[in-house]
N, C-alpha and C positions, 0 to 999 in steps of 0.2 A: 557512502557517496551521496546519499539523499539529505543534502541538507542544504541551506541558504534560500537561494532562486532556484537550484533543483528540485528540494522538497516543493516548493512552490509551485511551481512548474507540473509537479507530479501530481498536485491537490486538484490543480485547475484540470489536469486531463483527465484524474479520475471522472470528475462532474462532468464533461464534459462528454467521457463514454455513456456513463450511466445513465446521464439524462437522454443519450441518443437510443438509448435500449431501453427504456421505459423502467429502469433501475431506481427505489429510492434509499439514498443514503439512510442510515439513520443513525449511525456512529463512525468515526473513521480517524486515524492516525497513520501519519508516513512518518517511519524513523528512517535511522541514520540506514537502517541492513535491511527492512524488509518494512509493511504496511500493513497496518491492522483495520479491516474492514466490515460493519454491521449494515447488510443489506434486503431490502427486501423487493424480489424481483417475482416476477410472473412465472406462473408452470410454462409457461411456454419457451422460458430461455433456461438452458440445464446451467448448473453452476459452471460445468468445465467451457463450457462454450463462453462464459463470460470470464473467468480466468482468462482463457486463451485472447479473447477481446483487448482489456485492462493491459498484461504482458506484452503482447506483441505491438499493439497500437504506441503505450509507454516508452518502452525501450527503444521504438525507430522513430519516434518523434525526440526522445533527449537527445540523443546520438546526433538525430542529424542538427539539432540545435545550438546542443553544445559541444561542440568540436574538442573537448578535452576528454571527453566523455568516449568520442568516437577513437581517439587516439587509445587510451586507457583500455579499448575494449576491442581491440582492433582483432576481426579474425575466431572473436569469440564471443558467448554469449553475455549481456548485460545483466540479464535474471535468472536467476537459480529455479531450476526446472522442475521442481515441487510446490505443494500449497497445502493449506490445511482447510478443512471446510467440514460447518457442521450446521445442524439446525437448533432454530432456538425454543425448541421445544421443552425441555428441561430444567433450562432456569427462565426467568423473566426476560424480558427484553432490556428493564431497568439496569439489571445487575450486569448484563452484556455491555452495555452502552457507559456503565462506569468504570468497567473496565475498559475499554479502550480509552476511556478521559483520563485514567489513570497511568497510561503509560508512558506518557508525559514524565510524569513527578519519576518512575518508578527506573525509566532511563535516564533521568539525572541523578537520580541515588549511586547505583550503577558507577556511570563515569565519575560521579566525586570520588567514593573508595576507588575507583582504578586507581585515579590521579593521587589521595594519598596514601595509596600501599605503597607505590613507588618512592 
């Protein structure tokens, strides 16, 4: 569901938290199912609290935007109630950061074999 003017949509609101929370990007991808995020935030703001921020602020601003969205979801939740989160202590920041650039190419690889195993 995240794709066209939604993913769009979804780019501009991330920046738009993060820079309200003193958040800086430093890598980031919105796919089709879920968002890939390299951030570097203050002790002061715990990761879950910025999840919970990103989540709830997202999904009630699509919804109420785009009315197909609200229809499609009507009565239930938009985002899927888990997350993954780690620190970047163990590899470089570099190697973090190409991978999210990379998942781009890596989910059109992906959907091309979907499209020719069919």
């Amino acid at each position: 569901m995240l794709t066209g003017k939604i993913a769009e949509r979804t780019g501009d609101l991330i920046r738009e938290i993060c820079k309200s929370n003193d958040v800086d990007i430093l890598a980031g991808y919105v796919s089709k199912d879920h968002i890939h995020l390299f951030v570097s935030a203050t002790p002061r703001l715990s990761v879950s609290k910025l999840v919970q921020y990103l989540k709830g602020a997202i999904s009630r601003k699509l919804q109420m935007e785009y009315k197909e969205l609200n229809k499609q979801f009507w009565g239930k939740h938009m985002r899927a109630g888990g997350y993954f989160a780690a620190s970047s202590g163990n590899v470089t920041d570099e190697v973090i950061a190409e991978y999210i650039r990379n998942q781009e190419l890596e989910e059109k690889k992906r959907d091309n074999f979907e499209i020719n195993k069919l």
